[in-house]
MARBAKOL-352128 format. One record per residue (C-alpha): x, y, z. Coordinates in steps of 0.25 Angstrom, whole numbers, plus 2048, in hexadecimal, padded with zeros to 3 digits. Layout:
<atoms>
+------+-------+-----+
: east : north :  up :
+------+-------+-----+
:    X :     Y :   Z :
...
+------+-------+-----+
</atoms>
This chain:
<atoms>
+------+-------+-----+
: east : north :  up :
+------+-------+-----+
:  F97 :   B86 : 42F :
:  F8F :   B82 : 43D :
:  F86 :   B7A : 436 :
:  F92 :   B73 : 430 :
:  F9A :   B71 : 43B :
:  F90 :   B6B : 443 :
:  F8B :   B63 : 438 :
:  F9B :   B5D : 436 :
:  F9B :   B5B : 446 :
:  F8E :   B53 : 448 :
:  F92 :   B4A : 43C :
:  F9F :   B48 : 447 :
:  F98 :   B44 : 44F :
:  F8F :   B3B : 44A :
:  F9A :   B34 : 444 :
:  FA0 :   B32 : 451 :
:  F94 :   B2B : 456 :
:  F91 :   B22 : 44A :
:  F9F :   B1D : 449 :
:  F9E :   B1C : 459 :
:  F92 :   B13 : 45A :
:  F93 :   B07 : 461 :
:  FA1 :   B0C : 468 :
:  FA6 :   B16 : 472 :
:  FA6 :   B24 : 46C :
:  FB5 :   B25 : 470 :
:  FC3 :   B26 : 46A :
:  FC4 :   B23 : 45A :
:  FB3 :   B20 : 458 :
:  FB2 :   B2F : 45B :
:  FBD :   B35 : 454 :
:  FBB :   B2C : 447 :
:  FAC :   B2E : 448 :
:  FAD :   B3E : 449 :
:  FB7 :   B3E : 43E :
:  FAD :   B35 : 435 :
:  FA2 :   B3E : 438 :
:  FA8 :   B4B : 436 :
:  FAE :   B47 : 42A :
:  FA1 :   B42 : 424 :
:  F99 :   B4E : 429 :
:  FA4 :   B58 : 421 :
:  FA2 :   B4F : 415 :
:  F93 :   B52 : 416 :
:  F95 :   B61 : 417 :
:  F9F :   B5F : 40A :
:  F94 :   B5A : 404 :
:  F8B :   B64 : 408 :
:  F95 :   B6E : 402 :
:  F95 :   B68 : 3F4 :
:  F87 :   B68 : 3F4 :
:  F85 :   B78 : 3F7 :
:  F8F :   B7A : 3EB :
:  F88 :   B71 : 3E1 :
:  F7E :   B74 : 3DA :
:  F6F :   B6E : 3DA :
:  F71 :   B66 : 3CD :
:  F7F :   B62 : 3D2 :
:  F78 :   B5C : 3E0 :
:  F6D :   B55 : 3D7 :
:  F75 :   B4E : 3CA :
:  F81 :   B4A : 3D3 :
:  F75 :   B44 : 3DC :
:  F70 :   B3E : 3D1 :
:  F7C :   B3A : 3CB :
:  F82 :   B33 : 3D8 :
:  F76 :   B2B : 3D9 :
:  F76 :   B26 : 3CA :
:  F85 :   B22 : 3CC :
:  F81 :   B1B : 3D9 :
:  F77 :   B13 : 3D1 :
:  F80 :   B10 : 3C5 :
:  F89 :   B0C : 3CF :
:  F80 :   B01 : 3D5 :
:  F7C :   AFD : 3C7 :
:  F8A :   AF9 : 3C4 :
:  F8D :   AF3 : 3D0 :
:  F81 :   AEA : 3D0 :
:  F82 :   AE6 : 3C1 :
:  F90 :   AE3 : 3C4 :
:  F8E :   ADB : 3CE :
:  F82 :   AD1 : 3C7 :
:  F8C :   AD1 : 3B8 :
:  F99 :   ACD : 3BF :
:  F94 :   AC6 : 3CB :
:  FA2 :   AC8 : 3D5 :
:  FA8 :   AD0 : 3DF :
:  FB6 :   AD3 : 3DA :
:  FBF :   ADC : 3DF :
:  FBE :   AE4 : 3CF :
:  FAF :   AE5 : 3D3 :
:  FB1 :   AEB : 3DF :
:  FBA :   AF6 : 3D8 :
:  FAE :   AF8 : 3CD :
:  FA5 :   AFA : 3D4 :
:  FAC :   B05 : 3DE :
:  FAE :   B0B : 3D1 :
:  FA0 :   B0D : 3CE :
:  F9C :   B10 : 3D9 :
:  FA5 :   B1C : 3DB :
:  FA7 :   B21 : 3CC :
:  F96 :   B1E : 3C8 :
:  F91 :   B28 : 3D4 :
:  F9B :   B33 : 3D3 :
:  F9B :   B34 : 3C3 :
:  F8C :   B34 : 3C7 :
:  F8E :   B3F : 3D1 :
:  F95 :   B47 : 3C7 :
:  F8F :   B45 : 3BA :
:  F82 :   B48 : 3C2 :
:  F87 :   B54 : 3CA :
:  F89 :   B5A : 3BA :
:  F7D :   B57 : 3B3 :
:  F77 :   B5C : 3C1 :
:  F7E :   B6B : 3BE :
:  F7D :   B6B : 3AF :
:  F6E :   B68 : 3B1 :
:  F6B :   B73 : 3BB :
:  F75 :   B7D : 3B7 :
:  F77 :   B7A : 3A8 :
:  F84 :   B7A : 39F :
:  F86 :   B8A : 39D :
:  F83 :   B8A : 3AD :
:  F92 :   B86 : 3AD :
:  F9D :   B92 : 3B0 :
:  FA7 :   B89 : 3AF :
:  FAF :   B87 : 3A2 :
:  FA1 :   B8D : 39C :
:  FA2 :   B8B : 38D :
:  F9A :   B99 : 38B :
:  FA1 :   BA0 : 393 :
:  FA1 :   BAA : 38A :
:  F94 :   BAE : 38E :
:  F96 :   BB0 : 39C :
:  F9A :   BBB : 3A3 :
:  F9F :   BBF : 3B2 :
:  F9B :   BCA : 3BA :
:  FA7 :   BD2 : 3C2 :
:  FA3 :   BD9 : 3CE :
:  FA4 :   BE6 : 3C9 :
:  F9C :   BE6 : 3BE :
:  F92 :   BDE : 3C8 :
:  F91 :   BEB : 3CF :
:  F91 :   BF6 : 3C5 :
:  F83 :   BF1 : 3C0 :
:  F84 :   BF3 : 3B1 :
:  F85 :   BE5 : 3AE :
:  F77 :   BE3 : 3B4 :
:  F72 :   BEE : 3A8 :
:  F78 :   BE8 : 39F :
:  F73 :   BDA : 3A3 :
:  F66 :   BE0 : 3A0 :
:  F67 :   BE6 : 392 :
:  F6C :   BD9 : 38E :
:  F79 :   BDD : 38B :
:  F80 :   BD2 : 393 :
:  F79 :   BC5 : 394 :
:  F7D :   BB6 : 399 :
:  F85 :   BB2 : 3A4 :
:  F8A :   BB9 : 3AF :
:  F95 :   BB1 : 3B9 :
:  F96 :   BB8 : 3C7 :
:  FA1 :   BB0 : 3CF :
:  F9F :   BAF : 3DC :
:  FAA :   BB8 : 3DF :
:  FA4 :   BC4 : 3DA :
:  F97 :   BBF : 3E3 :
:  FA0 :   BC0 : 3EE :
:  FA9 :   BCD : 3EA :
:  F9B :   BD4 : 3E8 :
:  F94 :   BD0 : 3F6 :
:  FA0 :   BD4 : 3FD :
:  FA0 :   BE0 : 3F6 :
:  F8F :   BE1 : 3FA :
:  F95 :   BDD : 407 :
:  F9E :   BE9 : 408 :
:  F9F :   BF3 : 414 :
:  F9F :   BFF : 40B :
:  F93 :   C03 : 405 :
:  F96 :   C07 : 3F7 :
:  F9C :   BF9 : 3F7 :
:  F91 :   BF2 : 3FC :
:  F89 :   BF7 : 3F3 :
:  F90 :   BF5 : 3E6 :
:  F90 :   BE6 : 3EB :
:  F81 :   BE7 : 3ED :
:  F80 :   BED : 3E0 :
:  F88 :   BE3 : 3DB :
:  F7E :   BD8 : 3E0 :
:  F73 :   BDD : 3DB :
:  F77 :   BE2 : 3CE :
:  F7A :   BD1 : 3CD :
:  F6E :   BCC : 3D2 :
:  F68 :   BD4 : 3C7 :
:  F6E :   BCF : 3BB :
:  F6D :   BC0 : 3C2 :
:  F5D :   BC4 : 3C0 :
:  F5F :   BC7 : 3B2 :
:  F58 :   BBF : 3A8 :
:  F64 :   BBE : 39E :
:  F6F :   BBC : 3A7 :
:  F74 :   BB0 : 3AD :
:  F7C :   BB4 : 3B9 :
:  F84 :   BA6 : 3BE :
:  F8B :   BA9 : 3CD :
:  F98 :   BA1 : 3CB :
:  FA1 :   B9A : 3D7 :
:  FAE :   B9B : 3CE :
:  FB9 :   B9E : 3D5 :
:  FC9 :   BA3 : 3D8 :
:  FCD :   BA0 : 3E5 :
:  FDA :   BA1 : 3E0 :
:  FD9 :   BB0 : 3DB :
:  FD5 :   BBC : 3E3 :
:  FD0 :   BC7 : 3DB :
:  FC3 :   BC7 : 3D4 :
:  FC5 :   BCD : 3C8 :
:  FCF :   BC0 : 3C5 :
:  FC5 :   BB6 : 3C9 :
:  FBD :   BBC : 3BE :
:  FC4 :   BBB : 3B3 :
:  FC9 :   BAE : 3B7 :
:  FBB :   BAA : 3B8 :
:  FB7 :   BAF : 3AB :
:  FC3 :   BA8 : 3A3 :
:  FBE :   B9C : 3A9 :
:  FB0 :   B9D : 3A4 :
:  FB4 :   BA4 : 399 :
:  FAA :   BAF : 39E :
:  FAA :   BBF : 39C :
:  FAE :   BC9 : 3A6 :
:  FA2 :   BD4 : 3A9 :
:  FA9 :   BE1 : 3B1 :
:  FAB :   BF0 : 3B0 :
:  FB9 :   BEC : 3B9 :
:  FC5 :   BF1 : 3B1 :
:  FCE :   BE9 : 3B7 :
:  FC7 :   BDC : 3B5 :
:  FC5 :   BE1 : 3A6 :
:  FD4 :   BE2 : 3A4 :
:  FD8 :   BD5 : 3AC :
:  FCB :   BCB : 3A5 :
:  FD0 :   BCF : 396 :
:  FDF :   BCE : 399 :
:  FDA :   BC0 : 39D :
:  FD2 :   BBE : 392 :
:  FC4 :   BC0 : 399 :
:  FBA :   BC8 : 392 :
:  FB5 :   BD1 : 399 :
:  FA7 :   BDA : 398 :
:  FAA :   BE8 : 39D :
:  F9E :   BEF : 3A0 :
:  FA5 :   BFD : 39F :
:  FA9 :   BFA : 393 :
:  F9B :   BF9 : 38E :
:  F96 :   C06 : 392 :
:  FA2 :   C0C : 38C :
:  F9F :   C07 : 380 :
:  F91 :   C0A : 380 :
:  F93 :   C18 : 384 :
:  F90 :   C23 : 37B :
:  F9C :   C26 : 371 :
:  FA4 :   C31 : 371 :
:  FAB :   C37 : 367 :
:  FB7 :   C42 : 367 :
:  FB1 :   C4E : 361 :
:  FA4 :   C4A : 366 :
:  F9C :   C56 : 36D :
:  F95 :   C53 : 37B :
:  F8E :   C59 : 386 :
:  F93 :   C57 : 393 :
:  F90 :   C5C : 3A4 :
:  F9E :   C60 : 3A8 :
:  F9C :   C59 : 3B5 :
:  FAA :   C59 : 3BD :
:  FB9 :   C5E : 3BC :
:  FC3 :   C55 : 3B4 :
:  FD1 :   C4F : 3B9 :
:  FD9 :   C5A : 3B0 :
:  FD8 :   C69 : 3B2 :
:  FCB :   C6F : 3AA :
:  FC6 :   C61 : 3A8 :
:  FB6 :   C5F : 3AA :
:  FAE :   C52 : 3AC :
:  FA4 :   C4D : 3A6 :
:  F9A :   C3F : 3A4 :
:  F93 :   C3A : 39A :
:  F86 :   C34 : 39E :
:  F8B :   C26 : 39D :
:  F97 :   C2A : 3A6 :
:  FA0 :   C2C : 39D :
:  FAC :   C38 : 3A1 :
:  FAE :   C43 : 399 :
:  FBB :   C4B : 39C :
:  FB9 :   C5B : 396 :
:  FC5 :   C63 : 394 :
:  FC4 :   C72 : 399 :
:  FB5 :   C70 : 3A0 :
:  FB7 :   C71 : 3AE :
:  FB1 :   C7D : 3AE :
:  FA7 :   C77 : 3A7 :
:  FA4 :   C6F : 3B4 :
:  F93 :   C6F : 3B7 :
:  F91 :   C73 : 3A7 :
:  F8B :   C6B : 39B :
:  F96 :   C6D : 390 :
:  F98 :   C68 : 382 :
:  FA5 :   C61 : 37F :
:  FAD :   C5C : 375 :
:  FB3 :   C4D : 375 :
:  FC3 :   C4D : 372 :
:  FC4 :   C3C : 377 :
:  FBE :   C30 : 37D :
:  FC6 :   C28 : 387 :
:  FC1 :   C1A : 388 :
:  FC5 :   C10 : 392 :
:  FC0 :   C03 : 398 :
:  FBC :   C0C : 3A4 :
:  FB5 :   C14 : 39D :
:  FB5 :   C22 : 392 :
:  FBC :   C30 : 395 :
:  FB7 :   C3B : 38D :
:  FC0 :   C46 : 389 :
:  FBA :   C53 : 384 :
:  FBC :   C61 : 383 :
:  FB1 :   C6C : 384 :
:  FAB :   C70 : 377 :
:  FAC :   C7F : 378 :
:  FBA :   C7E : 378 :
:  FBB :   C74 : 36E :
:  FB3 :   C7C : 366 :
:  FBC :   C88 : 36A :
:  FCB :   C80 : 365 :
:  FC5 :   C7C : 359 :
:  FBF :   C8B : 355 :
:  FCE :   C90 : 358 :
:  FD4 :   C84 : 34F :
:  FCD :   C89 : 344 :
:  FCE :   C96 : 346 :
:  FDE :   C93 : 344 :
+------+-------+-----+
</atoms>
C-alpha cells in the first residue's frame, strides 16, 4: 500500500513539474499539473491491477492481438488514403473508426485465443458444458479425509472445484486460537494438498463468488447450479438444501452406509457390551465399522462378549442403529412359546 501511495505521489509530482516548465511553479500550473499526474499514475496502478488478475495467456494474446489491430489499422488508413486520394470530413470519421474498433477487437479476440490456448476449453468453470463431471468440495468433508481414500482407490475421479471461499473458511479455521480448531483446519489443508497431488484428480481453485450471500453452504449450491456441478460433503444440512434445489449431491456417509455389512433381523452376532444405554437396562455396543448396536436387558452385561439376536435395523442419513436383544433370552421366550 506504501509502495503505492508513493508511487501515485511522485507521478504528482512529476506532473506538476512537466506541465510547469517554462512558468512559474504557482497558482493553476501546479494544481492542474498534480491533478494530471496523479491521475495518470492511479491509471498505471489500474493497469497493474488488471495485469496481476489476468492470466499469462490473457497478458500475451491481448498483446498480440492489440498490435495486429494497430497494424490493420494503419493498413487501412494508408490504402485509403492512396485509392481516394482526399481529406474529407467522412474520411476522418473512418478512419477513427478503425483505429479504435481494429485494436480493441484485436485486444479481445486475442486476450481469448490467449486463455483457450494456455488453459484450454474444459479449463472453463463457467457455463461448463460437462459440468456433470465436476464436483465441488465442502469444507467438511475437506476435513474428514475420506474423500482423500477414496480419491486413491479410484472411486471418485475428474474435477474437483474448490472456491475460494472454502480456502478462506478453512485458513481461518487453521488460523483459529483453539487447538482442536486449528488443527482440523490444518488437517484440512493438508488432506487437500494431497488429493491436488494425485495423479487422476484435477483440483481447479475457483474465484466464483456471492458477495451478496453470507453463508457458505448457499454459496455452494448456487455455485454448483451455475456449473451444473456435484456437491461432495458428509454435512446433512447441505445434503438437504442442495437436493431441494436440485443439486446432486455425493454424500460420503451415505457411501459407507451402504457398504457396511448387512444385517438382517434374526441375524445372530457377537458383540463387546461396551457402555450403558439411554433406557433403563440398555447395553452399548459397536461394530468395528462404528456402527451402534442398542441390547435390550445387557447392562449387566457391561465389560462382557455376548451373542445377541437382531429384532430391527434403523437406517438414517446419519448413519444405522442396531436393535437387538440378547440371545439367551431369546432363546428363553421362544422355548416358553412353544412349550404353550
Amino acid at each position: 500500500m506504501a509502495r503505492r501511495t508513493i508511487f501515485v505521489l511522485l507521478s504528482a509530482l512529476a506532473g506538476m513539474a512537466l506541465f510547469g516548465r517554462g512558468e512559474e511553479l504557482t497558482g493553476p500550473f501546479m494544481a492542474i499539473g498534480f491533478s494530471i499526474g496523479a491521475v495518470t499514475g492511479g491509471l498505471i496502478l489500474l493497469g497493474e491491477y488488471a495485469l496481476q488478475r489476468a492470466s499469462f495467456g490473457i497478458i500475451v494474446g491481448g498483446t498480440a492481438g492489440l498490435a495486429v489491430g494497430l497494424v490493420l489499422t494503419g493498413l487501412v488508413e494508408w490504402v485509403g488514403s492512396v485509392i481516394f486520394d482526399v481529406e474529407t470530413f467522412l474520411f476522418h470519421i473512418g478512419g477513427l473508426l478503425f483505429l479504435l474498433g481494429l485494436p480493441y477487437l484485436g485486444l479481445v479476440l486475442g486476450a481469448k485465443f490467449g486463455q483457450l490456448s494456455i488453459t484450454g476449453p474444459a479449463k472453463r468453470t463457467e457455463h461448463a458444458a460437462d459440468g456433470g463431471n465436476h464436483k465441488i468440495l465442502d469444507t467438511s468433508v475437506i476435513i474428514d479425509g475420506r474423500v482423500a481414500d477414496l480419491c486413491e482407490t479410484g472411486f471418485l475421479e475428474g474435477t474437483f472445484l474448490v472456491p475460494q471461499f472454502i480456502l478462506h473458511e478453512l485458513q481461518h479455521i487453521a488460523d483459529s486460537s483453539d487447538s482442536l480448531k486449528r488443527a482440523r483446519g490444518r488437517r484440512g489443508l493438508d488432506i487437500l494438498n494431497k488429493i491436488q497431488k494425485m495423479v487422476d484428480i484435477d483440483v481447479r481453485i475457483v474465484d466464483d463468488d456471492f458477495p451478496h450471500v453470507k453463508e457458505v453452504d448457499s454459496k455452494i449450491v448456487l455455485l454448483a447450479k451455475k456449473v451444473r456441478a456435484k456437491v461432495i460433503t458428509n454435512d446433512l444440512n447441505l445434503n438437504k438444501v442442495a437436493e431441494l434445489q436440485g443439486v446432486r449431491v455425493l454424500n460420503i456417509n451415505e457411501l459407507c452406509n451402504a457398504l457396511r455389512p448387512v444385517v438382517l433381523p434374526g441375524e445372530t452376532i457377537r458383540v463387546f457390551v461396551l457402555k450403558e444405554g439411554k433406557e433403563a437396562g440398555q447395553g452399548v455396543a459397536y461394530l468395528d465399522d462404528g456402527t451402534m448396536i442398542v441390547v435390550d436387558n445387557a447392562k449387566r452385561c457391561i465389560g462382557r462378549n455376548v451373542d445377541v439376536v437382531v429384532t430391527s435395523v434403523l437406517q438414517t442419513t446419519a448413519g444405522r442403529m442396531i436393535f437387538t436383544r440378547l440371545k439367551e433370552e431369546a432363546e428363553k421366550e421362544e422355548f416358553q412359546v412353544a412349550r404353550g
